[in-house]
N, CA, C and O atoms as a CHARMM CRD file, in Angstrom:
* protein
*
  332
    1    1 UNK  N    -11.64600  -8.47200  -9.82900 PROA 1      0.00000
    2    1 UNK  CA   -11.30900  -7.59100  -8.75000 PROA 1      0.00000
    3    1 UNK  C     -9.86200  -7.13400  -8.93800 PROA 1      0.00000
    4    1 UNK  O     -8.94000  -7.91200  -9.18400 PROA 1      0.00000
    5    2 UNK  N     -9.73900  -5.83800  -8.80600 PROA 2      0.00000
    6    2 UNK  CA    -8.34100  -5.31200  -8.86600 PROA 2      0.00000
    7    2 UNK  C     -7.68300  -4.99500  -7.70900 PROA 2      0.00000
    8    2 UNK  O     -6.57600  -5.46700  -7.44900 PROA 2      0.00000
    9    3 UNK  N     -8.54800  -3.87600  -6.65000 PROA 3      0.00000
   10    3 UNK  CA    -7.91500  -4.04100  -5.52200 PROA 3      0.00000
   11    3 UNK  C     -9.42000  -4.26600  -4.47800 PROA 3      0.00000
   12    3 UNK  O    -10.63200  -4.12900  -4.64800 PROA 3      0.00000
   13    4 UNK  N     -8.30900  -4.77500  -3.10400 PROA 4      0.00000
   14    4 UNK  CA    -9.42700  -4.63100  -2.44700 PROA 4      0.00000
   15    4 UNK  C     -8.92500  -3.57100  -0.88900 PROA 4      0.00000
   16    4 UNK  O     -7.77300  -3.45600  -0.47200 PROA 4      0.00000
   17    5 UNK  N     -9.68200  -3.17900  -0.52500 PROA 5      0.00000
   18    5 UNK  CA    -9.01300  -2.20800   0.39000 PROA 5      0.00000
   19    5 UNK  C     -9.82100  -2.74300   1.86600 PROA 5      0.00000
   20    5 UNK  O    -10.86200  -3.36900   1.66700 PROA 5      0.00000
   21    6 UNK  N     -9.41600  -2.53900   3.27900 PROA 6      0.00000
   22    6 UNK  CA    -9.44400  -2.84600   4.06200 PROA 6      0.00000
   23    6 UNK  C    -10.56000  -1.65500   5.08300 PROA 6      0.00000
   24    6 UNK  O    -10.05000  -0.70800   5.68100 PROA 6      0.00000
   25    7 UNK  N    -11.85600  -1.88500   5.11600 PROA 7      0.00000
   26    7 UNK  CA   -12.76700  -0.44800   5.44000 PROA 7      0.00000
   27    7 UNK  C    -13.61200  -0.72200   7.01000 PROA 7      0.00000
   28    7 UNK  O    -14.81700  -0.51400   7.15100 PROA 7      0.00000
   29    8 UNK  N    -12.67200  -1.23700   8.13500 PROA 8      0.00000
   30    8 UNK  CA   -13.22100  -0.99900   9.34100 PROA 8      0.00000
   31    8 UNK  C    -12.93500  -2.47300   9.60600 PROA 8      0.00000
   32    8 UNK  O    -12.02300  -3.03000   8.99500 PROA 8      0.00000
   33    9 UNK  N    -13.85300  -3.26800  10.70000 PROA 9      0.00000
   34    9 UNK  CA   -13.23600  -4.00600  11.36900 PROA 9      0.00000
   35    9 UNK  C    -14.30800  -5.18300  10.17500 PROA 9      0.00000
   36    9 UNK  O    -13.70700  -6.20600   9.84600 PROA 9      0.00000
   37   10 UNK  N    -15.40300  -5.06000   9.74200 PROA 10     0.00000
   38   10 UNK  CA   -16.06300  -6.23200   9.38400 PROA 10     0.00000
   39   10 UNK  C    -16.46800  -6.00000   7.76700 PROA 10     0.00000
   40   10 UNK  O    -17.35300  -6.66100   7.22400 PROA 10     0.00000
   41   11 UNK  N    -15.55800  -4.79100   6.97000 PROA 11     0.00000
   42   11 UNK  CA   -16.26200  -4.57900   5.69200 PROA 11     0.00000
   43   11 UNK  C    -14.93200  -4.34800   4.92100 PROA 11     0.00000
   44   11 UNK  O    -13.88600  -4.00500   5.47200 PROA 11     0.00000
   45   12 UNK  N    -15.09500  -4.59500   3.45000 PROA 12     0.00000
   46   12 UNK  CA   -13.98800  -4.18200   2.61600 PROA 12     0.00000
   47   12 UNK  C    -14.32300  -3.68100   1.42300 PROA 12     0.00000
   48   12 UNK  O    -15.42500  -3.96000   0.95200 PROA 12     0.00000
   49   13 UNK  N    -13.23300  -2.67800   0.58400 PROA 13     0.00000
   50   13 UNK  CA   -14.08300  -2.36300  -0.75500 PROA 13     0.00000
   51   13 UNK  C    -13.28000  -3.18300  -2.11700 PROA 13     0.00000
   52   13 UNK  O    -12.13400  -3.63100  -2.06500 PROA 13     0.00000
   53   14 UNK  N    -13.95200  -3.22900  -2.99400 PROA 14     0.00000
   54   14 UNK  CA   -13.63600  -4.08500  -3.86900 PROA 14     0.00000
   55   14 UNK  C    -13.75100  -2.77900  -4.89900 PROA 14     0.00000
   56   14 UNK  O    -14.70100  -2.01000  -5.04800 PROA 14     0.00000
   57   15 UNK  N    -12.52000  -2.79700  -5.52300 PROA 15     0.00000
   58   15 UNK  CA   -12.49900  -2.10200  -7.11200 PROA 15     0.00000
   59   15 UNK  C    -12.71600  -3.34900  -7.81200 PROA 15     0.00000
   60   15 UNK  O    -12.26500  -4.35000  -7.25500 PROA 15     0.00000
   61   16 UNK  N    -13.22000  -3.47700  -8.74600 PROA 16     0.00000
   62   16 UNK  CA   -13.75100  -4.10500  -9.80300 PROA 16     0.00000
   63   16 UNK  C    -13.06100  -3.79000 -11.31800 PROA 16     0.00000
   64   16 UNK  O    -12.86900  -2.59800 -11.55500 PROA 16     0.00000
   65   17 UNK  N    -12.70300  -4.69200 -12.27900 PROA 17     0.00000
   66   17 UNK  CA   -12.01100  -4.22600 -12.97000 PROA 17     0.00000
   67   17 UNK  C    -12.79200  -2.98600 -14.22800 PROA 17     0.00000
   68   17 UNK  O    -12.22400  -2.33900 -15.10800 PROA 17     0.00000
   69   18 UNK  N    -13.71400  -3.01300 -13.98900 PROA 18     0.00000
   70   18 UNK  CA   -14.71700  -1.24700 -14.98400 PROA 18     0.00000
   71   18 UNK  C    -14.34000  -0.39700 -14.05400 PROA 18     0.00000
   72   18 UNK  O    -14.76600   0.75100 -14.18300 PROA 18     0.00000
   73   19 UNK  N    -13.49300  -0.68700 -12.92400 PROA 19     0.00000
   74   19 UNK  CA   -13.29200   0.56200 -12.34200 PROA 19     0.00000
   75   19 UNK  C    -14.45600   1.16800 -10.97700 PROA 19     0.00000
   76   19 UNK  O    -14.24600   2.20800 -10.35200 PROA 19     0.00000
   77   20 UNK  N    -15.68600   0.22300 -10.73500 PROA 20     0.00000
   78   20 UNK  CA   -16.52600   0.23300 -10.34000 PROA 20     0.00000
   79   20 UNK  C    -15.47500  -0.20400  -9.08100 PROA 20     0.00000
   80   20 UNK  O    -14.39900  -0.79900  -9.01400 PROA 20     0.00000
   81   21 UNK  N    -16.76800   0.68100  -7.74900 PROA 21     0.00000
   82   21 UNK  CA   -16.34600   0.26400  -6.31600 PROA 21     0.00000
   83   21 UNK  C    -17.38700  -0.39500  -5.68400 PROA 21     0.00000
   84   21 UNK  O    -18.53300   0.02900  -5.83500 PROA 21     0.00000
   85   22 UNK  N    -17.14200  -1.46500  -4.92800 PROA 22     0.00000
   86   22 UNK  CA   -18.76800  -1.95300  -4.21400 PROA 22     0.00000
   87   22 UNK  C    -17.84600  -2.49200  -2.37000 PROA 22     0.00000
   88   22 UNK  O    -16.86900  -3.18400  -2.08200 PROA 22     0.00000
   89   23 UNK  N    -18.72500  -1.80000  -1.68700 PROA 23     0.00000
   90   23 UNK  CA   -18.47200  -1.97800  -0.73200 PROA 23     0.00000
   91   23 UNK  C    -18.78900  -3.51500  -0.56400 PROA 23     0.00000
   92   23 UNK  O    -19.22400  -4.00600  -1.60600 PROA 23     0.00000
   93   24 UNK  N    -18.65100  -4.60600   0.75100 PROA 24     0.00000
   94   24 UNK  CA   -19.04500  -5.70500   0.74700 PROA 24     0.00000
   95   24 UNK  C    -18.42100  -6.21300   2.48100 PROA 24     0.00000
   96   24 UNK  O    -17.25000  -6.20500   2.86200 PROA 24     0.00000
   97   25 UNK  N    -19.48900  -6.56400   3.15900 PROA 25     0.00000
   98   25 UNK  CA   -19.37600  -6.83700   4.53700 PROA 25     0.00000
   99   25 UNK  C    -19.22400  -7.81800   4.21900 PROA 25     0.00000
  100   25 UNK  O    -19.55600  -8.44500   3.21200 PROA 25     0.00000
  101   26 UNK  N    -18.39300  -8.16900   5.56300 PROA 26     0.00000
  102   26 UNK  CA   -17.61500 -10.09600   5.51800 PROA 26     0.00000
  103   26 UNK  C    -18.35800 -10.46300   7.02600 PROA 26     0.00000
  104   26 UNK  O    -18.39100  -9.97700   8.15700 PROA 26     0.00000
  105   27 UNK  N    -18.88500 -11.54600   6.35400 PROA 27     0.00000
  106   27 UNK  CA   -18.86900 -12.45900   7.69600 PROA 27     0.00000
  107   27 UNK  C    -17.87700 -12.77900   8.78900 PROA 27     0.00000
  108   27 UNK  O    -16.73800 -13.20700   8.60100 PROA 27     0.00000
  109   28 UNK  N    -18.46100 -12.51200   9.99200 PROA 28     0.00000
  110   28 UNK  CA   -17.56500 -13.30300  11.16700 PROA 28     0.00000
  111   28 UNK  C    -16.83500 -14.24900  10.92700 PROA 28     0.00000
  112   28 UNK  O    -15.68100 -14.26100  11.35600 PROA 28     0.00000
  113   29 UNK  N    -17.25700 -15.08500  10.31300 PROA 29     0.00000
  114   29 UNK  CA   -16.95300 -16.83000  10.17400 PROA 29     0.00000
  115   29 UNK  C    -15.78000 -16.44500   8.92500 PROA 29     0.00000
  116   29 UNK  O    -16.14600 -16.73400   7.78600 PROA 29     0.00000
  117   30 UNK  N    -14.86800 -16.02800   9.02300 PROA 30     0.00000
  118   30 UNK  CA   -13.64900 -16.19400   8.04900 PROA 30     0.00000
  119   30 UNK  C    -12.55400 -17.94500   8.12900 PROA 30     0.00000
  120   30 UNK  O    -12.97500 -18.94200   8.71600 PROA 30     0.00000
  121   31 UNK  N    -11.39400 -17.89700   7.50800 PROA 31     0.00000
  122   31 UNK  CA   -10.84500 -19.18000   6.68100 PROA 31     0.00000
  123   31 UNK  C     -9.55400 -18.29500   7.20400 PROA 31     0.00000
  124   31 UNK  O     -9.63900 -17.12000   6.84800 PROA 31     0.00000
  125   32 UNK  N     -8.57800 -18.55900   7.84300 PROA 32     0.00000
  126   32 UNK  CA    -7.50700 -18.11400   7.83800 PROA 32     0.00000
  127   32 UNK  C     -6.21000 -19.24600   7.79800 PROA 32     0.00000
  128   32 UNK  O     -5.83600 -19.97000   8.72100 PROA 32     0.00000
  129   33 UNK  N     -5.66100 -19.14300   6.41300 PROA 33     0.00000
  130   33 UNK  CA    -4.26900 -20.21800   7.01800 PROA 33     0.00000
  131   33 UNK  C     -2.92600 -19.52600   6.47800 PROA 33     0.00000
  132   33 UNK  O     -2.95700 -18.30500   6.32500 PROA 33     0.00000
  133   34 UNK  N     -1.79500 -20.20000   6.19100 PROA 34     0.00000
  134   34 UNK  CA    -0.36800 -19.68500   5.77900 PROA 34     0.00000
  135   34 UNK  C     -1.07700 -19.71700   3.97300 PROA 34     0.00000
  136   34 UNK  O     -0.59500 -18.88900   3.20100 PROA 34     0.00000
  137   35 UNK  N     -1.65600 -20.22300   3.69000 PROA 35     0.00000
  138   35 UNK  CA    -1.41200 -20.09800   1.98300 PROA 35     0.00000
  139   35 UNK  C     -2.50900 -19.43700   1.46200 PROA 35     0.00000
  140   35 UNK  O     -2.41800 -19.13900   0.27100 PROA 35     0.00000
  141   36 UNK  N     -3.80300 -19.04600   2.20700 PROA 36     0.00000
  142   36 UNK  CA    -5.28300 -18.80600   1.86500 PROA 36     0.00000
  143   36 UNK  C     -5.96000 -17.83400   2.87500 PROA 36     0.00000
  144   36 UNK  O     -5.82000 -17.93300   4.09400 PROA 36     0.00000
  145   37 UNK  N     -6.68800 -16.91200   2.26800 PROA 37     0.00000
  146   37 UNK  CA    -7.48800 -16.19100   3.07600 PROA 37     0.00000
  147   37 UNK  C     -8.95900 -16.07900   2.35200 PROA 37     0.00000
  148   37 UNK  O     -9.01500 -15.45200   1.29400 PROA 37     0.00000
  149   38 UNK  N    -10.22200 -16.70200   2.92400 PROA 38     0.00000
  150   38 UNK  CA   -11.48500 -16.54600   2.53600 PROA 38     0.00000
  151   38 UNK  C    -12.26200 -16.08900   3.32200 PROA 38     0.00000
  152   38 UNK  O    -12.50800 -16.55500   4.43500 PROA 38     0.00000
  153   39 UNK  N    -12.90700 -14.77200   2.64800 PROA 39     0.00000
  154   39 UNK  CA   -13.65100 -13.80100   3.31500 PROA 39     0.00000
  155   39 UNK  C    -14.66100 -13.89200   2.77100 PROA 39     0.00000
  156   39 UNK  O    -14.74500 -13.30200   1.69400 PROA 39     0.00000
  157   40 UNK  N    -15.95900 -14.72400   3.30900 PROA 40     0.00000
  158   40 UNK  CA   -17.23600 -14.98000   2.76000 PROA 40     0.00000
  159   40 UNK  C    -18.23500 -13.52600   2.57700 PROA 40     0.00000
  160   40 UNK  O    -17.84400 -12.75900   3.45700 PROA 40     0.00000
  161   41 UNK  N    -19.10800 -13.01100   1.95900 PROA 41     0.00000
  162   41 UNK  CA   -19.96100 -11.61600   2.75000 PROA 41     0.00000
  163   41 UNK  C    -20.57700 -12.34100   3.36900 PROA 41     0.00000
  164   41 UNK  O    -20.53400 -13.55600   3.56400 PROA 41     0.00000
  165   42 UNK  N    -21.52600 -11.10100   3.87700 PROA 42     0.00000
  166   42 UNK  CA   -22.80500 -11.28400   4.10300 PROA 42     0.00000
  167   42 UNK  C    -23.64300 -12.38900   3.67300 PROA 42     0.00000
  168   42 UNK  O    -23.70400 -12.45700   2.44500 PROA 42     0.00000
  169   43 UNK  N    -24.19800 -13.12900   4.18700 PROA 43     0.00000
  170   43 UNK  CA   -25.39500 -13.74000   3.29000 PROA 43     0.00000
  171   43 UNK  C    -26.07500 -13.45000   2.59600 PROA 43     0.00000
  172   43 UNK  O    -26.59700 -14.29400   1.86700 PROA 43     0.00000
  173   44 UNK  N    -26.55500 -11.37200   2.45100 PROA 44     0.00000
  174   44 UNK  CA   -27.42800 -11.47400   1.47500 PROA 44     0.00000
  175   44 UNK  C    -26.34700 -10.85300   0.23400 PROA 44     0.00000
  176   44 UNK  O    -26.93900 -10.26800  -0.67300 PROA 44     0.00000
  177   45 UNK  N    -24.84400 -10.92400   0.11200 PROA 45     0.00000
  178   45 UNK  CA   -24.35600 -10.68200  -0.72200 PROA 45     0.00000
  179   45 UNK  C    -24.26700 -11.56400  -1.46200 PROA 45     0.00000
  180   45 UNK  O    -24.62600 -11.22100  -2.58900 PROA 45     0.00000
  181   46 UNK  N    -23.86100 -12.88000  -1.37700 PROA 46     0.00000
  182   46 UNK  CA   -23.49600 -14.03000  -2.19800 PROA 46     0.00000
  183   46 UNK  C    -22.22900 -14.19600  -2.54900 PROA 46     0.00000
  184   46 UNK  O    -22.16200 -15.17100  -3.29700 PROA 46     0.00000
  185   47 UNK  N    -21.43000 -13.82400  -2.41000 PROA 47     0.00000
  186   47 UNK  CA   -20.10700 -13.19300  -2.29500 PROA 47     0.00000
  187   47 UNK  C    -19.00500 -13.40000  -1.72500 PROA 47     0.00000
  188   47 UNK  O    -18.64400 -12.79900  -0.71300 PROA 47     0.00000
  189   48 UNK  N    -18.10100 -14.60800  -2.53700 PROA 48     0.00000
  190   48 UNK  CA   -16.69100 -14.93900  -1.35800 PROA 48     0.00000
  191   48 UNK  C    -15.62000 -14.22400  -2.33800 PROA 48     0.00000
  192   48 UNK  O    -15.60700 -14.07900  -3.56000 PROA 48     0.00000
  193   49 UNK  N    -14.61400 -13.78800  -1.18100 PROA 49     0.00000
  194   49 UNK  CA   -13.38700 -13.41800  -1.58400 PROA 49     0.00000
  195   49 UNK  C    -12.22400 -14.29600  -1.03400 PROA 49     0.00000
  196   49 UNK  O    -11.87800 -14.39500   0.14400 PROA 49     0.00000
  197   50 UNK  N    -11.65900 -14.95000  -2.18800 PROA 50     0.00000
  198   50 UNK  CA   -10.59400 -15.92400  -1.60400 PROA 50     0.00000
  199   50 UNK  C     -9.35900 -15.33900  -2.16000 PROA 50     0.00000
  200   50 UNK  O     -9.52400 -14.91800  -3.30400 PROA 50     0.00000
  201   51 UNK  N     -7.98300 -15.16500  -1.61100 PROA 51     0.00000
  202   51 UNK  CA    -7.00000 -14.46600  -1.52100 PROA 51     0.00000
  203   51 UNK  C     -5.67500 -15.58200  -1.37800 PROA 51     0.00000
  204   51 UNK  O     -5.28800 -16.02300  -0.29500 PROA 51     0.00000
  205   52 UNK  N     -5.25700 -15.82700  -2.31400 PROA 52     0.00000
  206   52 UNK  CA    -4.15500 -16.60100  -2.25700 PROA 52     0.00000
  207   52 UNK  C     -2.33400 -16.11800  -1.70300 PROA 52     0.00000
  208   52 UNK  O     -1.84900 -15.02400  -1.99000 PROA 52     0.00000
  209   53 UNK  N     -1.88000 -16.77300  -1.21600 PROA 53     0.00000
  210   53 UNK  CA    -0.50400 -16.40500  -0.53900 PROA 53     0.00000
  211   53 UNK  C      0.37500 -15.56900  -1.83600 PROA 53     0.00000
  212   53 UNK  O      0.88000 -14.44700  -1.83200 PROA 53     0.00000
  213   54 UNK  N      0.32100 -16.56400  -2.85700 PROA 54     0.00000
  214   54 UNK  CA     0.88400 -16.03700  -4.07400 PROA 54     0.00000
  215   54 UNK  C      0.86200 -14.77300  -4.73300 PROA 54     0.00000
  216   54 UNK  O      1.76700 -14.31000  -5.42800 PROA 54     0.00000
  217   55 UNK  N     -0.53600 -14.10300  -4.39100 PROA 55     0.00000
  218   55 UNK  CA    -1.80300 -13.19800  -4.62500 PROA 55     0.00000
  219   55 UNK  C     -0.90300 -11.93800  -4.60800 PROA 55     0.00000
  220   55 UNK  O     -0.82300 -11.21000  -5.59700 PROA 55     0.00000
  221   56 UNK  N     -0.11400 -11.65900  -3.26900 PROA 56     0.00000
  222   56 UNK  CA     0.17200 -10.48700  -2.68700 PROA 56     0.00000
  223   56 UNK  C      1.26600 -10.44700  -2.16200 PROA 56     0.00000
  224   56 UNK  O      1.72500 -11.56800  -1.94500 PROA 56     0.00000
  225   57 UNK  N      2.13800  -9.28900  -1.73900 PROA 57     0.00000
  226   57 UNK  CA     3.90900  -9.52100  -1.68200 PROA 57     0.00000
  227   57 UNK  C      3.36500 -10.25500   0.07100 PROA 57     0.00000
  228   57 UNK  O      2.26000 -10.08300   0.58400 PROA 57     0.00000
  229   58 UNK  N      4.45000 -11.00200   0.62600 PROA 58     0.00000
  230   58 UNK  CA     4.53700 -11.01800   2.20700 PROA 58     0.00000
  231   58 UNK  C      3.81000 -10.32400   3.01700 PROA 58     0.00000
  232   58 UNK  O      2.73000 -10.65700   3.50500 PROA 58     0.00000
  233   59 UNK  N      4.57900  -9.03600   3.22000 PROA 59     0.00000
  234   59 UNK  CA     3.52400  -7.79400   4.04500 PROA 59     0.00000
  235   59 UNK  C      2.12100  -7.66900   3.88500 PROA 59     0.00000
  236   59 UNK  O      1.31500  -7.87200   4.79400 PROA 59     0.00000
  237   60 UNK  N      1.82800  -7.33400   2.72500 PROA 60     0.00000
  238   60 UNK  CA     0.37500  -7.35700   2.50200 PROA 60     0.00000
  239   60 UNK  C     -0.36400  -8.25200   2.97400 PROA 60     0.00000
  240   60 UNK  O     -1.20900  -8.06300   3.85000 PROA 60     0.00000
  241   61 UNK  N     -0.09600  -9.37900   2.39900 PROA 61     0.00000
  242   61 UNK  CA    -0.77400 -10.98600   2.72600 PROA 61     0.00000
  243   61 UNK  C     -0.69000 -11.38900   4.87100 PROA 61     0.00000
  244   61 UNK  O     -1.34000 -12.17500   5.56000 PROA 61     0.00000
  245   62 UNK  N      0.18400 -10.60300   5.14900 PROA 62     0.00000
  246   62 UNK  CA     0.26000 -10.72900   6.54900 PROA 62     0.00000
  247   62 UNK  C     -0.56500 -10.42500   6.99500 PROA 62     0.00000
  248   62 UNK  O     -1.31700 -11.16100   7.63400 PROA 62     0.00000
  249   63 UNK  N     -0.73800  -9.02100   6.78100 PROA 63     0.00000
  250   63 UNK  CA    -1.79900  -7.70000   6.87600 PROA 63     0.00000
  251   63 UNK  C     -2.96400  -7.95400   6.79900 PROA 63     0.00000
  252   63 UNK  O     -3.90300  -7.60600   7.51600 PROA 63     0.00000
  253   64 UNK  N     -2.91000  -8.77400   5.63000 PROA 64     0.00000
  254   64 UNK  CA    -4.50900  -9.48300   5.25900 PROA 64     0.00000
  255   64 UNK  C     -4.96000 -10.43500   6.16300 PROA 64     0.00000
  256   64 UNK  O     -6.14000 -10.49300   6.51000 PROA 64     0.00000
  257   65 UNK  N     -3.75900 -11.47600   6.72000 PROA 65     0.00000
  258   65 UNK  CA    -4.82100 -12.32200   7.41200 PROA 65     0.00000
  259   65 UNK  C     -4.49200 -11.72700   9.08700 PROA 65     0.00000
  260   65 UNK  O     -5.27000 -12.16500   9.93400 PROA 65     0.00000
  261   66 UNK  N     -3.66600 -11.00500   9.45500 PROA 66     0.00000
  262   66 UNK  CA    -3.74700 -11.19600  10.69800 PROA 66     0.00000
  263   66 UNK  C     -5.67300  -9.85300  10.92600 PROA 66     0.00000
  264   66 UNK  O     -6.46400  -9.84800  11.86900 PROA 66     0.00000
  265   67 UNK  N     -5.70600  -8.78400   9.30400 PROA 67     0.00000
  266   67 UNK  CA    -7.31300  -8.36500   9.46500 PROA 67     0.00000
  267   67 UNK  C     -7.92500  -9.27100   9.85100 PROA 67     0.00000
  268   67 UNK  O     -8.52500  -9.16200  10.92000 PROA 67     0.00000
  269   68 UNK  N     -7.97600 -10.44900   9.11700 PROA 68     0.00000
  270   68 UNK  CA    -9.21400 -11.25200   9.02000 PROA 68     0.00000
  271   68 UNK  C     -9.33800 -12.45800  10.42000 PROA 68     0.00000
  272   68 UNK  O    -10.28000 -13.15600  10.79600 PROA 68     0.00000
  273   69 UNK  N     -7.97400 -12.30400  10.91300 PROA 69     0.00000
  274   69 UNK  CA    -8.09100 -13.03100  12.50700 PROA 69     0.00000
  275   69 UNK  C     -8.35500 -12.06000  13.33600 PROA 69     0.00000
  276   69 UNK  O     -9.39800 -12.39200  13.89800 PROA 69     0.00000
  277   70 UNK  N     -7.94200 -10.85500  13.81200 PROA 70     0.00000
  278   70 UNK  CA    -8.13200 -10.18700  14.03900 PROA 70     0.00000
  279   70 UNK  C     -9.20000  -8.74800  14.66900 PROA 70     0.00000
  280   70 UNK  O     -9.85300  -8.23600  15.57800 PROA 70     0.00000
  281   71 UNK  N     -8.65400  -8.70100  13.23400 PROA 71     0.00000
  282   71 UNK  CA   -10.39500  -7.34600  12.42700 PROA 71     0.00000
  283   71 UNK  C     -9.48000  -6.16400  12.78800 PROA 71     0.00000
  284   71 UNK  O     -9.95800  -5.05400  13.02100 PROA 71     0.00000
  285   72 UNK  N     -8.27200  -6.39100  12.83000 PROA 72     0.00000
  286   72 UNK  CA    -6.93900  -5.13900  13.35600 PROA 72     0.00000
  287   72 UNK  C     -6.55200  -5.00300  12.40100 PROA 72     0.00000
  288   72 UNK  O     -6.73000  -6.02500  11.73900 PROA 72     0.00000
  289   73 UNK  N     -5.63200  -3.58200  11.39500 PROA 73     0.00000
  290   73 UNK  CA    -4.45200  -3.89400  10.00000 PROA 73     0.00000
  291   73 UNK  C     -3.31900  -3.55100  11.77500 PROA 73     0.00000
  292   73 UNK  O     -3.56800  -3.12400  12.90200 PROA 73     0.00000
  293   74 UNK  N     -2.38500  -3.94200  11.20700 PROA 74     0.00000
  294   74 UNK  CA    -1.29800  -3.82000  12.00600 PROA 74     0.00000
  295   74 UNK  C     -1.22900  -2.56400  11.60200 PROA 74     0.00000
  296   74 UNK  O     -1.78700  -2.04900  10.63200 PROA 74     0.00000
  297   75 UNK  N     -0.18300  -1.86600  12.76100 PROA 75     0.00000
  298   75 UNK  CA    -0.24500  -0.34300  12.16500 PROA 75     0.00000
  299   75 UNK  C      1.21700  -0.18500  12.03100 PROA 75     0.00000
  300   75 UNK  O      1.92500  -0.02700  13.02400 PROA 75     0.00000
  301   76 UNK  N      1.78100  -0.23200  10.59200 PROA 76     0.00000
  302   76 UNK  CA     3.00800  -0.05300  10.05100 PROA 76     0.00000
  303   76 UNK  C      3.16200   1.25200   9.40900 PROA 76     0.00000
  304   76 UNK  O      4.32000   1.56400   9.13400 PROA 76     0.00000
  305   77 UNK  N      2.27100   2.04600   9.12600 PROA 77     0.00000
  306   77 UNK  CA     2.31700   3.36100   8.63900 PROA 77     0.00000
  307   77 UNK  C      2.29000   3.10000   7.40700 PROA 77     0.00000
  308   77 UNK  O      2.53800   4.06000   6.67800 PROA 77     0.00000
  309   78 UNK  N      1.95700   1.60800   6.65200 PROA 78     0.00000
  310   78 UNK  CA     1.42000   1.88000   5.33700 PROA 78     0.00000
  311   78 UNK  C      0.33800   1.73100   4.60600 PROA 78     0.00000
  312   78 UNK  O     -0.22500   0.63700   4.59500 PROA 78     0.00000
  313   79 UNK  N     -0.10100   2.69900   3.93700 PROA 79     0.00000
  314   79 UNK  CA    -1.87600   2.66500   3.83800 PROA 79     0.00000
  315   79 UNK  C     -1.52900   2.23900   2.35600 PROA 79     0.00000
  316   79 UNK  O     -1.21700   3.34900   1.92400 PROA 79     0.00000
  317   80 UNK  N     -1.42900   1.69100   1.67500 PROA 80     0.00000
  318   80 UNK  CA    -1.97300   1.17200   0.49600 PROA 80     0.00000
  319   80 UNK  C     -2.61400   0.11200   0.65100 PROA 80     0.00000
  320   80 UNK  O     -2.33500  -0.92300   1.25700 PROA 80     0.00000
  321   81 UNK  N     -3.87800   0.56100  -0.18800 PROA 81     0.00000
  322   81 UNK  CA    -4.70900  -0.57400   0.07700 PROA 81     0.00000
  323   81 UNK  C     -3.97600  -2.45200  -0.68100 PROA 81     0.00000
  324   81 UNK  O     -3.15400  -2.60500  -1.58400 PROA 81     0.00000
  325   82 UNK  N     -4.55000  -3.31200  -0.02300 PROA 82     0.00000
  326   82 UNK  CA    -4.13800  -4.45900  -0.83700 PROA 82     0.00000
  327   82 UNK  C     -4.40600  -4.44700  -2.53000 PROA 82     0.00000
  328   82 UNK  O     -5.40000  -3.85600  -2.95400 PROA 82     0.00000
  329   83 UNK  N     -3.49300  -5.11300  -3.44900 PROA 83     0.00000
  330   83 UNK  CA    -3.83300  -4.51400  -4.63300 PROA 83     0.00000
  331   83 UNK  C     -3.68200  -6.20700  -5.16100 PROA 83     0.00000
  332   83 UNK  O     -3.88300  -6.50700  -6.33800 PROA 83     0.00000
């Protein structure tokens, strides 16, 4: 996975490193702490995304989990997706 971008309150897209995009709904039931963020899919995806603190500058990684507590991006006026 190269980036993943942030697409509504319960779905995200995943670039893939061929460059391929696959959308992928996250379960309710997320993992939120200071060093880790795991975003399981769907059940019929099979599909966890785990996101390490290290992963991403500060901001981003904020961004990321207060989405995934949330299901809000804070609104800072910056749209790049997480990379």
């Amino acid at each position: 996975m190269r980036v993943l971008q942030v697409a509504g309150e319960d779905s995200v897209i995943l670039e893939l490193a061929n460059a391929e995009h696959v959308r992928l709904r996250i379960s309710p039931r997320r993992f939120v702490s200071a060093l880790v963020v795991i975003l399981p899919g769907s059940p019929s995806m099979h599909r966890t995304i785990v996101v390490w603190r290290d992963m991403l500058g500060p901001d981003l990684f904020r961004a990321l989990r207060l989405w995934a507590l949330w299901r809000r991006v804070p609104d800072t006026g910056n749209t790049r997706p997480v990379t």
